[in-house]
C-alpha positions in Angstrom: -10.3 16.2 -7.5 -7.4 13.8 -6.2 -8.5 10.1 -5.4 -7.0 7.3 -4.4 -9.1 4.1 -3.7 -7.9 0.9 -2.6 -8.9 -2.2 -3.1 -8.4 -6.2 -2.1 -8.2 -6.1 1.4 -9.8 -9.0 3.5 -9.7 -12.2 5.5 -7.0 -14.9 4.7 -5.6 -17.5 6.9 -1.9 -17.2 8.1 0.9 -18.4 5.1 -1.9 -17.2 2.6 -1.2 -14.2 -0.2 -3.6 -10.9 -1.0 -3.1 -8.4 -3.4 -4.0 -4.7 -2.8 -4.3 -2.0 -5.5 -4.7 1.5 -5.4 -6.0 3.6 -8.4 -5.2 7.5 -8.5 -7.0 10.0 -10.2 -7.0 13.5 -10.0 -2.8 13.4 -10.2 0.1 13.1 -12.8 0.6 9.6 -11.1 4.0 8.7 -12.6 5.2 11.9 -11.5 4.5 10.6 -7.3 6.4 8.5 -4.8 3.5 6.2 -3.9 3.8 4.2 -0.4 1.4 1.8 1.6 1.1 2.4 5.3 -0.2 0.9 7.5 -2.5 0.9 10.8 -2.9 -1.4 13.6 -5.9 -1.1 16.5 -4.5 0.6 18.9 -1.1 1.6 17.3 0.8 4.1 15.3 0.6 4.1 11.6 3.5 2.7 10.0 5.3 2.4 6.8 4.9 -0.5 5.2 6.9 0.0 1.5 7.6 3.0 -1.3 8.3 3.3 -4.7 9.7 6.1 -6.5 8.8 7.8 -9.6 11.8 5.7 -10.9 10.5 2.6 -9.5 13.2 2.1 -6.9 11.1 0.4 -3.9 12.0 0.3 -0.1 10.1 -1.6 3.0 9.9 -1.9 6.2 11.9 -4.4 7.7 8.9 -6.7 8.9 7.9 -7.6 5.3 10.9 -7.4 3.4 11.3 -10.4 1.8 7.1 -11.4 2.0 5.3 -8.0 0.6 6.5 -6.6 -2.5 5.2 -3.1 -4.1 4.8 -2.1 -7.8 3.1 0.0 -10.1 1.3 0.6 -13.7 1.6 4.0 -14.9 -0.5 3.1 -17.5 -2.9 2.1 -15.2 -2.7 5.0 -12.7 -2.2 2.1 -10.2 0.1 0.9 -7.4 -0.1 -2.9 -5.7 1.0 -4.5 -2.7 1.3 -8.2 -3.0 1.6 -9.3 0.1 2.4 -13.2 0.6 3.5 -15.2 3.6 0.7 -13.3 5.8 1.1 -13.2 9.4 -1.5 -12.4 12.0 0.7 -9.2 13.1 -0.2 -8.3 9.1 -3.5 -7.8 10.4 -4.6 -3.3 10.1 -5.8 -1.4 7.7 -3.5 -0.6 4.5 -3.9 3.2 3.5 -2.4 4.2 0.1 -0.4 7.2 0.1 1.0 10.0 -2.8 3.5 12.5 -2.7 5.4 14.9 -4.8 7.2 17.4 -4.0 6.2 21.3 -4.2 2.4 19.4 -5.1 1.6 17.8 -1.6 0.3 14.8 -0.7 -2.8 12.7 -1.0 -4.3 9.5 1.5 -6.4 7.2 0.5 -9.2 5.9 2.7 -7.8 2.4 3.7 -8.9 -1.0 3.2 -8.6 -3.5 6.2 -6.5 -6.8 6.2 -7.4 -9.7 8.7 -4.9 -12.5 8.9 -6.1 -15.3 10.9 -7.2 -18.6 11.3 
């Protein structure tokens, strides 16, 4: 059974730093491109950075430059560190997996609140 929990969400003031994980089970993790999206109230999800198998990373334009993604194959885990926070930061973070030909995994989200 595939899981992905997240973890290290919660309430920080703007200009402050959190640091999300997500631990995989269930899946050859090195073997995934693992991304962080990212949900608003009342708006689309979005996508919010990626890393490849290789460990080449890509973000969204809005947090290039504040959020940076990695991960620990040896731990079966992917972070987000997310610095610089802005109240437009504020949603729920979902971890996400995918491989191709093995399909693709969600985790269950853990919610961010930037303010003051």
């Amino acid at each position: 059974q595939v899981q992905l929990v997240e973890s290290g969400g919660g309430l920080v003031q703007p200009g402050g730093s959190l640091r999300l994980s997500c631990a995989a089970s269930g899946i050859i993790f090195s073997s995934y491109v693992m991304r962080w999206y990212r949900q608003a109230p009342g708006k689309q999800r979005e996508l919010v950075a990626a890393i490849s198998s290789g460990g080449n990373t890509n973000y969204a334009g809005s947090v290039r430059g504040r959020f940076t993604i990695s991960r620990d194959n040896a731990k079966n885990t992917v972070y987000l560190q997310m610095n610089s926070l802005k109240p437009e930061d504020t949603a729920v973070y979902f971890c996400y997996a995918w491989r191709l030909g093995a399909g693709d995994y969600w985790g269950q989200g853990t919610q961010v609140a930037v303010s003051s």
